[in-house]
N, C-alpha and C positions, 0 to 999 in steps of 0.2 A: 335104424338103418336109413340113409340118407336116402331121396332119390338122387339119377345120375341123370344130368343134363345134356345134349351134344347137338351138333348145326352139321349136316355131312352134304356137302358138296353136291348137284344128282346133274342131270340133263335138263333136267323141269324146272330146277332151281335150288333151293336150301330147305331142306328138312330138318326140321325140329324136332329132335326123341327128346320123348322123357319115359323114363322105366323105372318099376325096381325092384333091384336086382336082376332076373332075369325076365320079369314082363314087363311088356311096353303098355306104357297108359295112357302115350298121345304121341301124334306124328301130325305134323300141319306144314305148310309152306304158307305160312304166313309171319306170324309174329309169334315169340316165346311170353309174350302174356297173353297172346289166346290159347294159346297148348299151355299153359298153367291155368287157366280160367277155366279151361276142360275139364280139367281131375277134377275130383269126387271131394266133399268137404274134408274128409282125413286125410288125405296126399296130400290135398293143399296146406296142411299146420306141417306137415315133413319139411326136414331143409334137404336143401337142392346142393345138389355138389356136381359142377361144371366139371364135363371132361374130356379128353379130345377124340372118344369114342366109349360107347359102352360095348363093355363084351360081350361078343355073341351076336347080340341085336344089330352091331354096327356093321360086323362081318356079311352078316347075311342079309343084308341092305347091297353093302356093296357087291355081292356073289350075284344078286337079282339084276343090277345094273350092270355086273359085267355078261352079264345073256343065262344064268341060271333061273330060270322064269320062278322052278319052283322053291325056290328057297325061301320065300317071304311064307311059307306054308310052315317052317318052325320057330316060327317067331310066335310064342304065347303072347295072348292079348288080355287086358282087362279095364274096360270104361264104363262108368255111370251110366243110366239110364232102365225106362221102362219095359215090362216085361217086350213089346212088341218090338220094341228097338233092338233090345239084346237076342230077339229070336232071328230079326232080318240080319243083323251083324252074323249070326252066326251061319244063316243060308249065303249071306255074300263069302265068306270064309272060301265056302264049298266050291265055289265057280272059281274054275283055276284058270290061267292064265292062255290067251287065245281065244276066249270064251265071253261071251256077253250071255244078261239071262236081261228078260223086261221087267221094268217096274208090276207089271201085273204078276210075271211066274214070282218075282224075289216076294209079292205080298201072300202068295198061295201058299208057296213055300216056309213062311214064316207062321202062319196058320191063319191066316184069313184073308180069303181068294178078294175080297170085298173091300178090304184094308187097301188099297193101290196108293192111293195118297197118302197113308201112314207110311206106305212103304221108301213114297221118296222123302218123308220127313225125316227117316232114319239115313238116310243117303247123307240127306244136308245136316243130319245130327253126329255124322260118326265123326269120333275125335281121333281116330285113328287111321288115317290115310293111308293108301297105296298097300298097307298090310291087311286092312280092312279095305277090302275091293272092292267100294261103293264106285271104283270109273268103269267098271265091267258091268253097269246096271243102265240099261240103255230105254228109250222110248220101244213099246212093241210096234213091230215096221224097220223098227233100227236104226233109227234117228236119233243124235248121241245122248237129250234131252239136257241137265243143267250140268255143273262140276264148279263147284267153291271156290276153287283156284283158277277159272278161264277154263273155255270146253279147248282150246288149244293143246293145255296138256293132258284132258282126257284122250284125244284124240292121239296125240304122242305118247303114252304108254299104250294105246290101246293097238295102235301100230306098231309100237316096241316090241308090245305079247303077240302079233300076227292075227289079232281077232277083226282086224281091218283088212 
């Protein structure tokens, strides 16, 4: 089964899916060969099949954008990485929208209070943007701290979800 490729329009800019089937394995605003240099060594020998939306994924991208905050909550996700990565992926999952947690609680939360720096590595590592809610992971004080794409659009979804 092929994966499905798509570019969706947002406020922030152009979002990159890639899925397959019905999980997403990468979402970026940047370029479709960093969101393919993302996946994992066996997605990457998959062939890619362009399309002008994936279902399901794409709906509820745009149901988020049009002010459904929580709908990016069913979108299954699945990206490469180490146990501590996939454990902070999976605490940012949890911080719904309107909500910031700091780099210290998302490293508590992930299982080690002491991890703080591993914790923003997984920030600057998730390959799955805005579904994976690394912009709702802020400095403690509440200071917006970095964002991959410009703290501009951190700050613009982060305003979007009313957690500003």
């Amino acid at each position: 089964m092929p994966l499905f490729l798509t570019s969706h329009k947002t406020p922030i800019g152009t979002l990159n899916l890639i899925a397959h089937e019905d999980v997403l394995l990468g979402a970026n605003l940047s370029t479709l060969s960093a969101l393919k240099a993302s996946l994992d060594e066996e997605d990457r020998t998959r062939e890619i099949k362009e399309m002008k939306s994936i279902p399901i994924i794409s709906e509820l991208i745009s149901d988020y954008f049009d002010g459904d905050l929580g709908a990016l909550d069913a979108i299954k996700v699945r990206q490469p990485g180490a146990h501590f990565s996939q454990a902070a992926w999976k605490a940012m999952r949890k911080v719904k929208a309107g909500k910031t947690l700091s780099y210290a609680d998302l490293a508590e939360r992930a299982g080690s209070a002491a991890a703080v720096r591993a914790a923003g590595s997984a920030c600057a590592k998730n390959a799955i943007v805005l579904v994976v809610p690394c912009h709702r992971i802020v400095k403690t004080g509440g200071s917006l701290g970095n964002y991959a794409y410009g703290l501009n659009k951190k700050e613009w979804l982060l305003r979007f979800e009313a957690a500003l």
